[in-house]
C-alpha positions as CSV (number, residue, x, y, z in Angstrom):
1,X,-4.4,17.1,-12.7
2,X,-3.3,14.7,-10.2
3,X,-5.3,13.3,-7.2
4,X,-4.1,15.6,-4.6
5,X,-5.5,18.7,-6.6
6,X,-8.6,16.3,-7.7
7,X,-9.4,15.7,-4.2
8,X,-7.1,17.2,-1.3
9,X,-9.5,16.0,1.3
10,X,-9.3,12.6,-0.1
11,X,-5.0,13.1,-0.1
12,X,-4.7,14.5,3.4
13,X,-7.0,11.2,4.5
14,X,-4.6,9.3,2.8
15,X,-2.0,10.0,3.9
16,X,-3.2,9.8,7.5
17,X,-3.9,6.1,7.5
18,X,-0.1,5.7,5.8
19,X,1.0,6.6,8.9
20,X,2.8,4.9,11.3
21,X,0.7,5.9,14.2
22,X,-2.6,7.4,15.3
23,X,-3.2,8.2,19.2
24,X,-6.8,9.8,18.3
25,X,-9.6,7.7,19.8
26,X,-12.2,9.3,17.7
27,X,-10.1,9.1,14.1
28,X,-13.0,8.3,12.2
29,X,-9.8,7.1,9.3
30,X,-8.7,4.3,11.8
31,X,-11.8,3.7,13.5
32,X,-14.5,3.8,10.7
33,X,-17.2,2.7,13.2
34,X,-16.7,6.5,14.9
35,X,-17.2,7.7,10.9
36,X,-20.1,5.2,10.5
37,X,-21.3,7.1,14.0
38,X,-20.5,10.5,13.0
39,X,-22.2,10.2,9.5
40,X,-18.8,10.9,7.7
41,X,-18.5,7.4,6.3
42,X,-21.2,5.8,4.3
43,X,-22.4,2.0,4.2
44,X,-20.4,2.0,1.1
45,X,-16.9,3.3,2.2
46,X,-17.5,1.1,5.3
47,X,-17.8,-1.9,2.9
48,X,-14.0,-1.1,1.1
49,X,-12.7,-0.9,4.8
50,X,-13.8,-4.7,5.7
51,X,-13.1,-5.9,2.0
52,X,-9.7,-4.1,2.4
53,X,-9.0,-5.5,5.9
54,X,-10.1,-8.7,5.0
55,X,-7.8,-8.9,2.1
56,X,-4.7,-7.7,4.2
57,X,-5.7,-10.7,6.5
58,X,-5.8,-13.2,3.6
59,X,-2.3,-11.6,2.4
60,X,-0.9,-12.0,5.5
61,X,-2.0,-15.9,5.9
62,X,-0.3,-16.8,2.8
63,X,2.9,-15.0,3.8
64,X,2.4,-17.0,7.6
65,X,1.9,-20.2,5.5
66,X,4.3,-19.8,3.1
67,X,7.1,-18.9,6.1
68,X,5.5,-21.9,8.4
69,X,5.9,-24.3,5.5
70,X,9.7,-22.9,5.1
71,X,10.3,-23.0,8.3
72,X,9.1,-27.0,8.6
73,X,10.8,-27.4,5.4
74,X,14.2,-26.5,7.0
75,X,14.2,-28.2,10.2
76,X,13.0,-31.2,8.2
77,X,16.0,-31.1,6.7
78,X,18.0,-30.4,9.8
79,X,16.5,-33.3,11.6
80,X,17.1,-36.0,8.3
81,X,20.5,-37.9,8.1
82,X,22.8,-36.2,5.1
83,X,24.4,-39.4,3.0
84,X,28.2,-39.8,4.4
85,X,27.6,-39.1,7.5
């Protein structure tokens, strides 16, 4: 049995917050505070939103490091003298 059968609830959800975009004000999916409000999202399922968004935001640090320190890295080297010239 595979999740969608195990929980189709769960899999339309899903795949509402894999898309693109959301123009509902009230998605408690995008917005858990309106889930939080609405008593559709627990403390719990609020906590693996933050912990999710919060590791999204550490992911996309390193990637902003990593391409700031590349990015220093080359004009560094576009800046310093090549030998024989």
């Amino acid at each position: 049995m595979n999740y969608r059968q195990r929980d189709p609830v769960g899999a339309m959800n899903l795949d509402h917050a894999l898309q693109d975009i959301c123009s509902d004000p009230d998605c408690e999916i995008h917005s858990p505070e309106v889930g939080y409000a609405e008593e559709t999202v627990d403390l719990t399922n609020y906590a693996f939103y933050v912990a999710g968004f919060m590791a999204g935001m550490a992911a996309l640090s390193d990637q902003y490091n990593a391409v700031k320190g590349n990015l220093r890295d080359e004009i560094k080297q576009m800046l310093t003298p090549q030998e024989g010239q």
